[in-house]
N, C-alpha and C positions, 0 to 999 in steps of 0.2 A: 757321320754317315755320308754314304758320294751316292751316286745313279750305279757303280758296277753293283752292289749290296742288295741282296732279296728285300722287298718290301713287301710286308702286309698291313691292308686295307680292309678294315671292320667298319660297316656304314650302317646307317637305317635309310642314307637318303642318297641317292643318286648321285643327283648332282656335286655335294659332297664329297662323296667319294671320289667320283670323276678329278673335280678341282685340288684334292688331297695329290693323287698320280700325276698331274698337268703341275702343280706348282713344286712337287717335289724334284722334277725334271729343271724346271725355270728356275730354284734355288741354289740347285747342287750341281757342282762340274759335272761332265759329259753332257751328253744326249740321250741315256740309256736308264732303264732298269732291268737288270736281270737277277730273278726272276720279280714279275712283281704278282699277287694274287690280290685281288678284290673280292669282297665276300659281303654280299649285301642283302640285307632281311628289312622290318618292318615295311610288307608289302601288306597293302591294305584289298582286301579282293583279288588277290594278284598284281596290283599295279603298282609299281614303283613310289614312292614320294619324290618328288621334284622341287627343283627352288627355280620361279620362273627367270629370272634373271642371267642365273646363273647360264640356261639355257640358252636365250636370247641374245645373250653377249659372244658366245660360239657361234652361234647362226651366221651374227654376223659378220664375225672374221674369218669364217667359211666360204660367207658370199662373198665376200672382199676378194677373196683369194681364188673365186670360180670355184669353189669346192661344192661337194653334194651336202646339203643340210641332217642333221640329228634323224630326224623322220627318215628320211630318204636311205640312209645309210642302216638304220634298223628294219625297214622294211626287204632290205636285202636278207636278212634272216629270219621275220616274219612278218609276214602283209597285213597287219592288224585292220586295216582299211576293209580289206576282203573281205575278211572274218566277218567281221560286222553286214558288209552285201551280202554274204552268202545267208543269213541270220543265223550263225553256228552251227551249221550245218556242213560238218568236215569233208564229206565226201564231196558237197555242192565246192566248199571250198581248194580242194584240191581238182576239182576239174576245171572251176573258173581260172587257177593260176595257171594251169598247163595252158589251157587254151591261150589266155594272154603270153604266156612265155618269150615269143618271137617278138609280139609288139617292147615287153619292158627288154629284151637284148639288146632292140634295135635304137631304143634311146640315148643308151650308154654303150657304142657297140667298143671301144677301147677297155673300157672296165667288166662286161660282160660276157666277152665272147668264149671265156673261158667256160663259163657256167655261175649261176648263183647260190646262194645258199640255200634257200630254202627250195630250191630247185635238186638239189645234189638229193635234201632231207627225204622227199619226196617221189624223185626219180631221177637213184642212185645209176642207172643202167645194168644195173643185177640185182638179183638178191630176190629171197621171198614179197609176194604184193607186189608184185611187178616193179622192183625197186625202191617203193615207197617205206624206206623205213618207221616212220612217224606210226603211219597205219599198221605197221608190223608189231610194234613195240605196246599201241592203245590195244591192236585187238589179244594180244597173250595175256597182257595184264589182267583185260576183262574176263577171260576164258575160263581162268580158275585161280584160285589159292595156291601160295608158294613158291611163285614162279620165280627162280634166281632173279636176281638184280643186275648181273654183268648181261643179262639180256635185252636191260634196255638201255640201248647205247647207239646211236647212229655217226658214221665215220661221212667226212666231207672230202676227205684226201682218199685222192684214188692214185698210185703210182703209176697206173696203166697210162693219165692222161698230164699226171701232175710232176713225174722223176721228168724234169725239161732241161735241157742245158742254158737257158734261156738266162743275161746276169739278174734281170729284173722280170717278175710277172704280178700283177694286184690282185692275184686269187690262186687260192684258197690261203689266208691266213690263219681262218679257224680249220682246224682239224678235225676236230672232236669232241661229241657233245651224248652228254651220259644224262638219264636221269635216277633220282633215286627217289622210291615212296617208302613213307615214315609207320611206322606203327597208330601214330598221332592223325591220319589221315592228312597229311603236308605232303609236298612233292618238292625234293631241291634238283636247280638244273646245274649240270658241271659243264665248264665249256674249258679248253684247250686251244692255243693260239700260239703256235709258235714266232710269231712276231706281232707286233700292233702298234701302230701311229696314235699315238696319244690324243694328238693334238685331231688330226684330220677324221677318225674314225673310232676311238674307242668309249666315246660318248653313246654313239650309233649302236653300238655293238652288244653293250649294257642295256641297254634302252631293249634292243629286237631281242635279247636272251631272257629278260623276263618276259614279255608278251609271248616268246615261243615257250616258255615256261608253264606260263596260264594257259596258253591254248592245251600244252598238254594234262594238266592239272584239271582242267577242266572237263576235258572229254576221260581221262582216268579216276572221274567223280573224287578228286583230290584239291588240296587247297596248295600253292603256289605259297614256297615258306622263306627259301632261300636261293640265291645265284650265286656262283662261286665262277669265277675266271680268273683262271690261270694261265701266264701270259711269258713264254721263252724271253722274251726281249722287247720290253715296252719302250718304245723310240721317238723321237720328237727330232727326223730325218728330212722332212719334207716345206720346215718355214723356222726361221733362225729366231734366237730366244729374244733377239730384241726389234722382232719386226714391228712395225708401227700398228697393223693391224692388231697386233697381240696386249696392245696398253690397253685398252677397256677390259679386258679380259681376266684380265691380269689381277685389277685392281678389284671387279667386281666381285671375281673367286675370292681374292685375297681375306677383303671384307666379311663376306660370310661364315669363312670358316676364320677369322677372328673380328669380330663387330667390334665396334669402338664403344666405348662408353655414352654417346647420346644414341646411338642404334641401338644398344641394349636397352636403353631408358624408355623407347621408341616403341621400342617391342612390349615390353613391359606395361605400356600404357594403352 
């Protein structure tokens, strides 16, 4: 198998997963996966399982590299921080992030000026709900019984601001994000990414797609069951496979998704 080859990714754990997509790049000739999908369940209350390590060791070859942190880069799809300030109170939370909007632009004004994600989710510049897809999609669900499923879908790609001759832009990579509710009362979230940095951002990405997952699960009195992302060209473009920063990384992933015989014993005890 090489990096041009579809890959799929059956996880219960994040981080896992992550390190499965990040080490099959640093294994196999290229730079690339295409297509690769992820598909990740055992979400406990909606929240992901994590392996802290795994976590920590990206951090900080992140920071080594002046890149934005796992947090940081999940929060650009949903502000679980907010959430929490607002005390689950969706409407408090969608007026608190509008308000801030200009401040979190202006932190990152080269990576945001485009727009952000959960900014696009929210106030799209058209559409019913003054834009706000999110609220569009919670309040039909709750309306009534029956309501098609291609209706809850919110688009991040707008051609109006996005078809740019430009050779490089860092937004919008995700496109498109569906959800689908289960008979079983579960919610799975589908996300769409026509490209994604393995290495710099697709930790992040995972991360903020299940929290926007639970947010919506939550407020559609649903349980948060599965993430699916699907990803045009998962790339490892942005730092070479044997940069120095990437050996802790490397090894710690390596180790977890195969432990050695005293780490198993280790475990065991």
């Amino acid at each position: 198998m090489n990096n041009s080859d579809p890959l799929l990714i059956e996880e219960t754990n994040l981080s896992r997963a992550w390190s499965r997509a990040f080490l099959h790049i640093i294994n196999n000739p290229g730079k690339e996966i295409s297509p690769l999908l992820v598909s990740l369940t055992g979400l406990t209350n909606g929240i992901a399982q994590e392996e802290r390590g795994i976590r920590e060791a990206l951090d900080n070859s992140l920071i080594a590299n002046n890149k934005q942190k796992v947090h940081t880069v999940a929060n650009t799809i949903f502000p679980n921080s907010l959430w929490k300030r607002s005390k689950y109170d969706r409407n408090r939370l969608f007026e608190m992030y509008l308000n801030a909007l200009p401040r979190y632009k202006a932190l990152e004004r080269h990576k945001n000026q485009r727009g952000i994600y959960f900014e696009r989710l929210i106030a799209f510049g058209s559409g019913p709900e003054n834009g706000n897809q999110l609220e569009y999609i919670i309040s039909q669900y709750k309306s009534r019984q029956g309501v098609r499923t291609s209706m809850f879908q919110a688009s991040i790609f707008d051609p109006a601001r996005d078809h740019v001759s430009s050779a490089q832009i860092p937004f919008p990579c995700l496109q498109h994000v569906s959800f689908v509710p289960h008979k079983d009362k579960t919610l799975t979230v589908n996300a769409f990414y026509a490209t994604q940095q393995i290495w710099e951002k697709a930790y992040g990405n995972y991360l903020g797609l299940c929290r926007l997952g639970d947010f919506m699960a939550h407020e559609m009195g649903l349980t948060l069951g599965r993430m699916n992302c699907f990803v045009g060209v998962a790339k490892l473009d942005t730092i070479t496979k044997s940069h120095h920063s990437l050996t802790l990384l490397k090894n710690v992933a390596r180790n977890a998704l195969h432990p050695t015989n005293d780490q198993q014993t280790a475990e065991r005890i």
